[in-house]
C-alpha positions in Angstrom: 0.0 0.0 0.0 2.9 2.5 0.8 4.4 1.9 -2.4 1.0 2.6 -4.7 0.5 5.7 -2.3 4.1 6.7 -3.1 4.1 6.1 -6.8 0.9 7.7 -6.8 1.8 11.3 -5.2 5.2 11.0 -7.3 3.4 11.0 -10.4 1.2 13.6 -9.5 3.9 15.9 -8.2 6.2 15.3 -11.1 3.2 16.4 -13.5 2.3 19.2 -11.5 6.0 20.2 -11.8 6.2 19.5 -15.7 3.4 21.8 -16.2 5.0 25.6 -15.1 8.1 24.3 -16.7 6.5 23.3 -19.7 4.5 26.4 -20.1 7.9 28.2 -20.0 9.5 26.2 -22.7 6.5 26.4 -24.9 6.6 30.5 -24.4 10.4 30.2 -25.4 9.5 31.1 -28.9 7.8 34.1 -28.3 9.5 35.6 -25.6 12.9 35.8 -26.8 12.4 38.1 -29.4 10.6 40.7 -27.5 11.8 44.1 -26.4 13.2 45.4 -23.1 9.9 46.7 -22.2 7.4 44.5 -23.4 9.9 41.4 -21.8 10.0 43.3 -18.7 6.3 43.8 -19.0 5.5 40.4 -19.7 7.6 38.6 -17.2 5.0 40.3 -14.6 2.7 37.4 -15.0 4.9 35.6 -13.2 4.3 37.0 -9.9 3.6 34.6 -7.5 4.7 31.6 -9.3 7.3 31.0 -6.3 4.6 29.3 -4.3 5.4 26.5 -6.8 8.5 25.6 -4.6 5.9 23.7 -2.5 5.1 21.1 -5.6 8.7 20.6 -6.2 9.3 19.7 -2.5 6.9 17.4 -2.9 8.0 16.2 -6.2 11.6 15.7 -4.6 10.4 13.8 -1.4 7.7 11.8 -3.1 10.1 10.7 -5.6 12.9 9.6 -2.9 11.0 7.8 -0.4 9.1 6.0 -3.8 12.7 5.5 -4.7 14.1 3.9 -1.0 10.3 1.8 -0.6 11.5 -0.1 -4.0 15.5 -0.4 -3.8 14.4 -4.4 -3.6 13.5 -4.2 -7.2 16.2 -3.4 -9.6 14.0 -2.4 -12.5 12.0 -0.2 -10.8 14.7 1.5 -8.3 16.4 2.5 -11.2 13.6 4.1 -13.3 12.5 5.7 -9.5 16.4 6.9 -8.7 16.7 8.2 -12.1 13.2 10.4 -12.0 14.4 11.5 -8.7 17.9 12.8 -10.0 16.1 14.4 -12.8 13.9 16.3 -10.0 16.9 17.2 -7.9 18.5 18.3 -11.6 16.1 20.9 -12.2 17.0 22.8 -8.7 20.8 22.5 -9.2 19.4 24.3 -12.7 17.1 26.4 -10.8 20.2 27.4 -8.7 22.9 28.1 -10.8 20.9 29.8 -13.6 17.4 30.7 -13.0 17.7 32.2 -9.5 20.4 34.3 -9.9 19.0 36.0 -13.4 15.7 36.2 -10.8 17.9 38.0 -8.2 20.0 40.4 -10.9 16.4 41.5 -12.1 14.9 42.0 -8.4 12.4 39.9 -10.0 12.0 41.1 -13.4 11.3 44.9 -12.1 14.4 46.3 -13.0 16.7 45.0 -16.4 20.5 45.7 -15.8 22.3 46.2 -18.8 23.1 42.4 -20.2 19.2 41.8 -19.7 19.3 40.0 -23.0 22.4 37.4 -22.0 20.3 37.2 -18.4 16.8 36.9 -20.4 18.9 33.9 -22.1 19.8 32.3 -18.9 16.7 32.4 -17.9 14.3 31.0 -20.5 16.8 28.5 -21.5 17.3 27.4 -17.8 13.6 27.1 -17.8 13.5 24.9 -20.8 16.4 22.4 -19.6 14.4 21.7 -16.3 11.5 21.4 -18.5 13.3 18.1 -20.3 14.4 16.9 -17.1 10.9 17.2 -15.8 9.0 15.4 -18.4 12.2 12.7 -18.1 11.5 12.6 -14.5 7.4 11.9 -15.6 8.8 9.3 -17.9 10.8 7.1 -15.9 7.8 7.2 -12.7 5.9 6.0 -15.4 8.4 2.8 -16.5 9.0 2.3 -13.3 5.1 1.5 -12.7 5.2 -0.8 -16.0 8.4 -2.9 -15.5 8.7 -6.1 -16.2 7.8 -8.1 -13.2 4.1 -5.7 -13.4 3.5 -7.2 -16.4 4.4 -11.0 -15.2 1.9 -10.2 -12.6 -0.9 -9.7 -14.8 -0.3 -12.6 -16.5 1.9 -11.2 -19.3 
């Protein structure tokens, strides 16, 4: 039961994580081009997204105690340590790239004077952890169908 519950909240806290991040990569296009005042302008609709910290904590723990509750099983310990290194990924991204571009904008209120190198940073640091979120989404999934699943059901 612990382990459904786990693989359960794992998925759903991966997705939930996948779908900011994927909104950002999918805005990539359109962004990048823009001006230093309509970028400036637009990056405004991001206000309050921070409370999103609290799905990637959940993400993260979900995904290692899933990962400890099945180290017995080869197959799916590996897809399970794999999604969680691709969760822990996107913070050592979020980290090294995203925040800081966060923290020389004061939060996209003010553009210093490479704004375009820090815009860079930031939307493509938001479309790397966007890969390693839907990776992370991925292997949950193949961890729930490995083999010995399918020997269960009679396959």
């Amino acid at each position: 039961m612990p382990v459904k519950t786990f693989y359960f909240l794992s998925i759903i806290f991966a997705a939930l994580a996948l779908a900011p991040a994927m909104a950002h990569a999918l805005e990539l296009m359109n962004k990048i081009g823009l001006s230093r005042d309509d970028y400036l302008t637009v990056q405004q609709i991001y206000n309050g997204w921070s409370m999103l910290g609290i799905v990637v904590f959940g993400a993260i723990l979900s995904t290692l105690v899933l990962t400890i509750l099945v180290r017995h099983d080869r197959s799916k310990f590996t897809f399970a340590l794999l999604a969680f290194l691709c969760i822990v990924g996107t913070q050592v991204i979020f980290w090294t790239y995203t925040y800081p571009a966060n923290a020389a904008t004061n939060n996209w209120t003010v553009l210093p004077d490479n704004w375009t190198l820090v815009r860079r940073q930031w939307e493509y640091s938001h479309t790397a952890s966007a890969g390693l979120n839907l990776l992370a989404l991925i292997l949950l999934v193949l961890s729930v169908l490995t083999e010995s699943d399918i020997k269960d059901l009679g396959g």
